[in-house]
Structures are given as C-alpha cells and as structure tokens.
C-alpha positions in Angstrom: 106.9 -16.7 -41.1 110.5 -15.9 -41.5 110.8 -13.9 -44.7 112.6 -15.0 -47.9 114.4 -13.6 -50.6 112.9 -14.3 -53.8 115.3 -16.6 -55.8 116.4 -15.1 -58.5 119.5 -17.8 -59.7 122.2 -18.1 -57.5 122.4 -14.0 -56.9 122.2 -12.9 -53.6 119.8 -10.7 -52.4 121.3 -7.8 -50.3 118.3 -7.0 -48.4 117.9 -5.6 -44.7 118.3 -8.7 -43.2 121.2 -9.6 -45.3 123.0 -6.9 -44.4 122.1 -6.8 -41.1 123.5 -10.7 -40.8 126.7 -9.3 -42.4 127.1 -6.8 -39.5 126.8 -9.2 -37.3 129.3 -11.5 -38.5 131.8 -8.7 -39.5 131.9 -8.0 -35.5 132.5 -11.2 -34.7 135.3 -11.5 -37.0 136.9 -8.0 -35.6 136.9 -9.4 -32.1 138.9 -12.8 -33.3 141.6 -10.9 -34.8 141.5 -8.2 -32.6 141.4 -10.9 -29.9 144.8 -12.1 -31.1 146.4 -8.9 -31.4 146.1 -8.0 -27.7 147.0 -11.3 -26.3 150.8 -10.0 -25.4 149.5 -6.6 -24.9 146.9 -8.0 -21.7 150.0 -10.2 -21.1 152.0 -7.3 -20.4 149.2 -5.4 -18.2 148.9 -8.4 -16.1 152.7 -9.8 -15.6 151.6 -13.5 -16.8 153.8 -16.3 -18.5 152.9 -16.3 -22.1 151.2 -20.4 -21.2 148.8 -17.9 -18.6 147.9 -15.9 -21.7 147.4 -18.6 -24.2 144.3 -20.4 -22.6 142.6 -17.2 -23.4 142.7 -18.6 -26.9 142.3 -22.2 -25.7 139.2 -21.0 -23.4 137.4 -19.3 -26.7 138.1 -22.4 -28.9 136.3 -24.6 -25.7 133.4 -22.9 -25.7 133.1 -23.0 -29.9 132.8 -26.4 -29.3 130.3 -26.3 -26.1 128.3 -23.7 -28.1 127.7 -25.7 -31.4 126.7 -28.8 -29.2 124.1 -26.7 -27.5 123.4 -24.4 -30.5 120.5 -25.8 -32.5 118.5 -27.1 -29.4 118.5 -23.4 -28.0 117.3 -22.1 -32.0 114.6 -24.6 -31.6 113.4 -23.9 -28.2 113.8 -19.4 -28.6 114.1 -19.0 -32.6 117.0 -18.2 -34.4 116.2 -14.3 -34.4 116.2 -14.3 -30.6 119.4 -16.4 -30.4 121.2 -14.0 -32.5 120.1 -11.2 -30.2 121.3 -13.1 -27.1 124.5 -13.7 -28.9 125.2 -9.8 -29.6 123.7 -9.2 -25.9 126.5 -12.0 -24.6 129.3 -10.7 -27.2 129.2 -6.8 -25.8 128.9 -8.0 -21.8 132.0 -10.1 -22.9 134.1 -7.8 -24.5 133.0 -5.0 -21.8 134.7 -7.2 -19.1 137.7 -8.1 -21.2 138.8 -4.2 -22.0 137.6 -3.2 -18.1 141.0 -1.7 -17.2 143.0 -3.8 -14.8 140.6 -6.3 -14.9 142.3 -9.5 -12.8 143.3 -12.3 -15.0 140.6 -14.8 -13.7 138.3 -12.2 -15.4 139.5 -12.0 -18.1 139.7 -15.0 -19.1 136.3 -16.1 -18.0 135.4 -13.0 -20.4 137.0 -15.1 -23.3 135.0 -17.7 -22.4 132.0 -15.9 -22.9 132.8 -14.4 -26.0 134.0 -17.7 -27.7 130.2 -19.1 -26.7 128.6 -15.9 -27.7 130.7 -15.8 -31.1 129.5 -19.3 -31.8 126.0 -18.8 -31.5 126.7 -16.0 -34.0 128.6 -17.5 -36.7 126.3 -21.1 -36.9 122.8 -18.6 -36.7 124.1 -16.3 -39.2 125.4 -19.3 -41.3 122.3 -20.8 -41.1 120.1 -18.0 -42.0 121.7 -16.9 -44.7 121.3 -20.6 -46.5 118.2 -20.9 -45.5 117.0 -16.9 -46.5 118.8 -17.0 -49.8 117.9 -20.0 -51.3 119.9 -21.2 -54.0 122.2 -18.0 -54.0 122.9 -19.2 -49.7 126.3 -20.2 -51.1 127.6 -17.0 -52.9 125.6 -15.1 -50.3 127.5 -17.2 -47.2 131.0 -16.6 -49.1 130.0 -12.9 -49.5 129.5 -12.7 -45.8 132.6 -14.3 -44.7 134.6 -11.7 -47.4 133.4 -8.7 -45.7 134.4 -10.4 -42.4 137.3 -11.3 -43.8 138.2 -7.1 -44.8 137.3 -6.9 -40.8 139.9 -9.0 -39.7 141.8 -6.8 -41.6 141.2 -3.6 -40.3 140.7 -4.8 -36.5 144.6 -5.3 -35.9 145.6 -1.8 -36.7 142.8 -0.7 -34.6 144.6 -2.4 -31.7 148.0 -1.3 -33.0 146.9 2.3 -33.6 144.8 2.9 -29.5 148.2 1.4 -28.6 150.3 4.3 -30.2 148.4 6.2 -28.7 146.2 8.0 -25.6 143.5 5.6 -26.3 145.2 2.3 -25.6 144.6 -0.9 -26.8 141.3 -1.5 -25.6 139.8 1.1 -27.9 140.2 -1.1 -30.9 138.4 -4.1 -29.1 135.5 -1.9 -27.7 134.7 -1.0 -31.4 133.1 -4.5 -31.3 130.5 -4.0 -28.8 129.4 -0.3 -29.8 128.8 -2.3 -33.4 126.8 -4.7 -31.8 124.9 -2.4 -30.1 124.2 -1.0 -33.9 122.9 -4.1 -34.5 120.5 -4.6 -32.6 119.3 -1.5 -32.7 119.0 -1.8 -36.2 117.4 -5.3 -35.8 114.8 -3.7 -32.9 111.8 -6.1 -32.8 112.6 -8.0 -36.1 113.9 -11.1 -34.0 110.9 -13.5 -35.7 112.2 -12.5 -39.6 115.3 -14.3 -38.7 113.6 -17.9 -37.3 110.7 -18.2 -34.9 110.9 -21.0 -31.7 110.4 -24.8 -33.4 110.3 -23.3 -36.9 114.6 -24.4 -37.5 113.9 -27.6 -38.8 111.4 -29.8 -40.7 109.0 -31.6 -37.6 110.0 -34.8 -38.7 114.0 -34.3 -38.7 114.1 -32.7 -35.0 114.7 -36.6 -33.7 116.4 -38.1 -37.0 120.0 -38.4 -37.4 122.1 -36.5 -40.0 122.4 -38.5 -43.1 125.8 -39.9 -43.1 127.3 -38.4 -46.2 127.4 -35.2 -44.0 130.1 -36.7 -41.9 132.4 -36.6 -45.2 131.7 -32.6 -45.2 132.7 -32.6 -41.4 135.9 -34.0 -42.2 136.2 -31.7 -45.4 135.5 -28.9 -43.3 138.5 -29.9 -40.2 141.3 -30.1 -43.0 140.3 -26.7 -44.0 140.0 -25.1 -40.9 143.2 -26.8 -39.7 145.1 -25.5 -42.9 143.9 -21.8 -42.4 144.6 -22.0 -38.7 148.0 -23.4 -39.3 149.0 -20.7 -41.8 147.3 -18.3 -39.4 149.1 -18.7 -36.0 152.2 -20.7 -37.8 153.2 -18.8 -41.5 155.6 -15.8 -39.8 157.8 -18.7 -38.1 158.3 -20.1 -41.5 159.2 -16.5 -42.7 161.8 -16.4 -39.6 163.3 -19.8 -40.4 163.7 -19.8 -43.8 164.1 -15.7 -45.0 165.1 -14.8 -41.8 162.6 -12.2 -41.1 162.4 -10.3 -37.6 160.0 -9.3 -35.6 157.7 -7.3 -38.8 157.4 -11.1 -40.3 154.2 -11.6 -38.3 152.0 -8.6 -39.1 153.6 -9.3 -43.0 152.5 -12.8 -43.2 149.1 -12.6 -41.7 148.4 -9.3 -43.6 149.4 -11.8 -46.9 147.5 -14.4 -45.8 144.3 -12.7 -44.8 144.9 -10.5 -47.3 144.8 -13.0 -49.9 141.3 -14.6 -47.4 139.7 -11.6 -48.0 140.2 -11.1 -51.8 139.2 -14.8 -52.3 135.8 -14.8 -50.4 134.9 -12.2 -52.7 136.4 -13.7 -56.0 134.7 -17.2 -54.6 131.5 -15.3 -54.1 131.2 -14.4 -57.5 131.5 -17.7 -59.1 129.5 -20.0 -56.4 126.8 -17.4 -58.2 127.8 -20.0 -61.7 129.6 -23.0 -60.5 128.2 -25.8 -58.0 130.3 -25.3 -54.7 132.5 -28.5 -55.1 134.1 -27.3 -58.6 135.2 -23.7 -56.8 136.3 -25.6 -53.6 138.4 -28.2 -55.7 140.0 -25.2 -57.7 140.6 -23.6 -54.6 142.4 -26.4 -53.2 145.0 -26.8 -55.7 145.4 -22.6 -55.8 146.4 -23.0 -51.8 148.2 -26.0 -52.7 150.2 -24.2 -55.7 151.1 -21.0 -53.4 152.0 -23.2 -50.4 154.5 -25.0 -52.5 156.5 -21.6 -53.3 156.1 -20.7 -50.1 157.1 -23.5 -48.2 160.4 -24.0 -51.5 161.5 -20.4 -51.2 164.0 -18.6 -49.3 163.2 -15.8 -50.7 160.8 -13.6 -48.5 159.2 -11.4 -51.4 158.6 -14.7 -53.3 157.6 -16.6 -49.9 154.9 -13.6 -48.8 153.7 -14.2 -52.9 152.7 -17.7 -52.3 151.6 -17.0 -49.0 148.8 -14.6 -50.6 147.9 -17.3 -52.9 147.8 -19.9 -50.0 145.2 -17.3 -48.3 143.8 -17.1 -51.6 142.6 -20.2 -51.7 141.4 -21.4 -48.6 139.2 -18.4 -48.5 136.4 -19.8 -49.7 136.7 -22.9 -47.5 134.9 -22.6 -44.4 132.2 -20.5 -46.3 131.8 -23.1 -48.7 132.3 -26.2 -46.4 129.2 -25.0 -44.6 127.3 -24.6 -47.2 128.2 -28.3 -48.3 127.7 -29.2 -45.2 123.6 -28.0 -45.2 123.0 -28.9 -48.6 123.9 -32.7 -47.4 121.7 -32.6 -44.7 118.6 -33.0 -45.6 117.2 -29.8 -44.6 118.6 -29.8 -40.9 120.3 -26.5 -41.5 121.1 -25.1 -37.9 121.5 -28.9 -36.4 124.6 -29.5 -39.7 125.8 -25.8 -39.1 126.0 -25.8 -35.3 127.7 -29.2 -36.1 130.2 -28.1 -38.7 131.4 -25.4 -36.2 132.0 -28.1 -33.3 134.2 -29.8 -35.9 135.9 -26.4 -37.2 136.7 -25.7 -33.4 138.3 -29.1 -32.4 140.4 -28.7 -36.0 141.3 -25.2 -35.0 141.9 -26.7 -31.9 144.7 -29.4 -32.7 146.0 -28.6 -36.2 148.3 -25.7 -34.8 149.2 -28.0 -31.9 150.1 -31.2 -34.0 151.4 -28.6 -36.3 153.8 -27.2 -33.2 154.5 -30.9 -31.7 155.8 -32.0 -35.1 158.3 -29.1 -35.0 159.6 -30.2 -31.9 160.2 -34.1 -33.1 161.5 -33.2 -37.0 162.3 -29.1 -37.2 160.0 -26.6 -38.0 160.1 -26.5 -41.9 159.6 -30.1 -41.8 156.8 -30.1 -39.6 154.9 -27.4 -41.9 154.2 -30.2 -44.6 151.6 -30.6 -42.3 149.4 -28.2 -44.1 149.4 -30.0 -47.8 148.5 -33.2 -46.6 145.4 -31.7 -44.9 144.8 -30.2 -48.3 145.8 -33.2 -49.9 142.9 -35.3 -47.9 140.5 -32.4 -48.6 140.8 -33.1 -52.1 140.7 -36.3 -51.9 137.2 -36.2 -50.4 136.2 -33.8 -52.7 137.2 -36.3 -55.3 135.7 -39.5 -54.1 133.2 -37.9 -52.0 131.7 -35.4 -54.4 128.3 -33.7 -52.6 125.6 -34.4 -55.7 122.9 -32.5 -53.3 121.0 -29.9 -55.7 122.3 -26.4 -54.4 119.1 -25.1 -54.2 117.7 -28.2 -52.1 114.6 -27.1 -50.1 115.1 -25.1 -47.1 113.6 -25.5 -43.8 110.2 -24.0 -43.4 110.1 -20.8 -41.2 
C-alpha cells in the first residue's frame, strides 16, 4: 500500500516523498529551459540552419504527446514508483547523449526525443502522485511543486549562460540535470512501491470505463492555458522588439518577467488553493494575465511593457498546476489515465499556439497577431464560467 499523508485541510504535507516528487519535477523543469537556452548554442557547434535546430523542440513536444497516450497503461502494468524511476533512468541517458561533445546532429536530436518521452512520464507520475498522496491539499501541494519548478527554470538559463562564459561550456549547465537525477534516485533507493504499485493506479472497475465527459471541458481549459504561457514564452521579446524597440537583451528580459512573475504566482496560488476551491483562484488568475497582457500588449513603453508582462506570468502561473488538478478531480478517480491525458492535450497546445500564434503574424503583422493570447484566455474563462467543475476537492483518491 502506497502511503498517504494524513489530511489535515487543504495543507500540504512536505514529507519524504513530497519532496522527493519535487526534485524530480524541479529537474525536469531545468532541462526545459535549459533545453531552450542552448538551442543556438548546439546550432552553432553543429553548423545547422536554425529550421535543423528547431525540430529539436518539435521532436520533445512529439514525444509529450506519444508519452501521455502510453503513460497510464505502463503505471498500470509496472506501478507508478517504478515508472518514475525509469523516467529519471531515461532523463540522464538522454541528457548524457545530448551534452556528449560533438555529438552528430542525428544524435542529438534522437536524444531530444528521449528526453521529451522521459520528461513526460515525469510530470503526469509526479502530477498524479501528488493528488492522489495529498488528498485534499493535492491542489496547493501540485501548485507548490510546479513553483519550485518554476524558481528552476529560473536558475537553469544562467547556468547555460554562465559554463558558456566560461572553461566549462555550455553543456555544464544541462548536465546539472542528470547528476540531480541521479540524487534522486538515490534518495528514492528501494521506495519505488510508496509511490504506486503495478494495477493499484486506478479503481478496478474504471481501468475499461471512459472518462466522464465533463473532463473534456478541463482538457480544453487546460490547451488555452498552456497555449497562452507558451505564446508569451517563445513570443513576448518580439513584442518588446516591435513595439519598444528592444535589442538583442529583450529576450532574456522578457522571459526573466514572465517566468519571473510564473514563479511568484505558483507560490502565491499555492497558498490560497490551501482556502479557495481551485476554479475561484484560476478565474482570478485569468483576469490578473488578462489585466497585465492588456498594458503589455497597449504600451510602448518597455519598463511599463516588462510590468504587465510580470503580471501576465503572474497569472497564468497557477494554470497548468491547477488545470490538472481540475482535470483529476472530474474524473472520477482515474487520476494517472486524466493526468497522462491532460499532458497529451498541453503538448498539442504547446504545439500549435506559438505556430498559429507565428502564422497570424505573417497574414496581419506581429502586434496584431499577439491578440491571440487574450482570446485564449477569453475562452478559458468562459469555460470556467459556464463550465464550473462542482467535483468536491477532496473527492476520493484511487486506492494504492
């Protein structure tokens, strides 16, 4: 039997395995936006065109999606616990091959591939876990995970920046990832059956049913919000080009703002899904990113624009942590099978928002094109309007 922290409210409880499941998620997080950082940098080593170098990204969003499909029949069949294991195992091979020096591009980007399958199997295990081992408090205990992740992504692209100033080179700030994975497990040693045993992921008789169809509302919740943070991810420094005329600096500016303001808002969000039902923080959240989009998107002005880009990252921070949660709560206790779901959808969102998002710019200008991102907040509170989630938040979890 998996074991379970004692519910006390809607607190979390920040035992071994809770922390543990952190770690884990914390590295995957550093390799995303470490990932990005050294895009142009393994560009550079290998002479490609920058198209060559982007299906690195397109190859790790791929296997996101291969990865959730598979996800909760490979929990069912080994056990969650083993599947996080294998995930870590996969995650430092992957990451070893991507840094190997002069490693031919092939190889790389089959490394990608691997890492974005590996990284999957991380996020939905951890995701689901943590609801499932925290009870009612999975919420604020899911958003508190995805803050500290969130302070990762931080730190992980001035670790790239900083080996590449220096003797260590680039590669040093992506192999940080596998040694902390290798913490991991140690730390985890032969725990593997506290986070899931084999056929113990879902109740007996949901393993053949199909998801109750309110979920599918929550699916589409969750795309317009990982389309919007992708958007303002990959797309907020060409705004800060365009319209304040920022250089080269507005990139590392506007995604420090906007994961800056990620970061503080998984924390802020984690404190008051420990009070308020999840669909009262995500609606407030909605109209904060909606608020701080508008300035940025009015503006000219780049101090004012990098203000509402905070409060844009302020917002959606608690979005994907948040969505999942909505997203298990609605399903009837079919936590891995709704959370490797909800990741299939959040891949072919992050996927095609920035693309649309990119296409648009080329038919109506780039400023134009960016009112893309309020009308995927617009639907997502829409559906949070007319398609409120009225599941209890601490609905029964699956028995481990």
């Amino acid at each position: 039997m998996t074991s379970r922290a004692p519910r006390t409210g809607a607190r979390p409880v920040r035992d071994g395995l809770t922390w543990l499941s952190y770690g884990q998620l914390s590295m995957w997080a550093w390799f995303m936006y470490a990932f990005g950082a050294t895009v142009a940098l393994l560009r550079d080593d290998q002479g490609t065109s920058r198209a060559a170098a982007g299906l690195h990204g397109s190859a790790l969003a791929l296997t996101g999606i291969l990865a959730g499909i598979v996800a909760s029949r490979l929990i069912e069949r080994l056990g969650r616990g083993v599947v996080l294991r294998l995930a870590s195992l996969g995650g430092i091979l992957a990451v070893v091959i991507y840094t190997w020096p002069s490693a031919p591009y092939p190889v790389t980007l089959s490394a990608a591939f691997l890492a974005g399958f590996a990284g999957t199997l991380i996020v939905i295990s951890v995701n689901a876990f943590l609801l499932s081992h925290q009870g009612s408090a999975g919420p604020a205990s899911l958003t508190e995970a995805n803050a500290l992740a969130a302070v990762s992504g931080l730190v992980a692209p001035l670790a790239v920046g900083a080996g590449a100033a220096t003797v260590l080179g680039w590669r040093a700030g992506v192999l940080v990832v596998a040694v902390g994975l290798i913490i991991v497990e140690v730390i985890r040693g032969r725990r593997t059956d506290q986070f899931g045993l084999p056929g113990a992921a879902e109740h007996a008789e949901h393993r053949a049913a199909p998801l109750p169809r309110r979920v599918y509302w929550t699916f589409a919740l969750i795309m317009c919000f990982l389309g919007t943070e992708f958007s303002m991810v990959l797309w907020s420094a060409d705004l800060l080009r365009e319209r304040a005329g920022y250089g080269a600096a507005a990139a590392a500016a506007s995604l420090a703002t906007v994961t800056g303001g990620m970061a503080i808002g998984r924390y802020v969000g984690s404190r008051l899904a420990e009070y308020w039902e999840g669909d009262r923080v995500l609606r407030i959240s909605v109209v904060i990113a909606l608020i701080g989009f508008a300035v940025a998107w009015i503006s000219t002005d780049g101090i004012v624009m990098l203000v509402g880009l905070f409060f844009t990252g302020l917002g959606i921070g608690v979005h994907w942590p948040l969505g999942v949660a909505r997203a298990v709560h609605a399903s009837g206790g079919m936590t891995d099978r709704a959370s490797a779901l909800a990741s299939v959808y959040a891949s072919i969102a992050i996927g095609s928002a920035p693309f649309l998002l990119g296409a648009l710019s080329d038919a109506f200008g780039f400023h134009q094109a960016f009112l893309l991102v309020p009308v995927m907040l617009g639907a997502a509170l829409a559906i949070l309007l007319l398609k409120p989630d009225h599941t209890p938040v601490d609905a029964p979890a699956s028995p481990e």
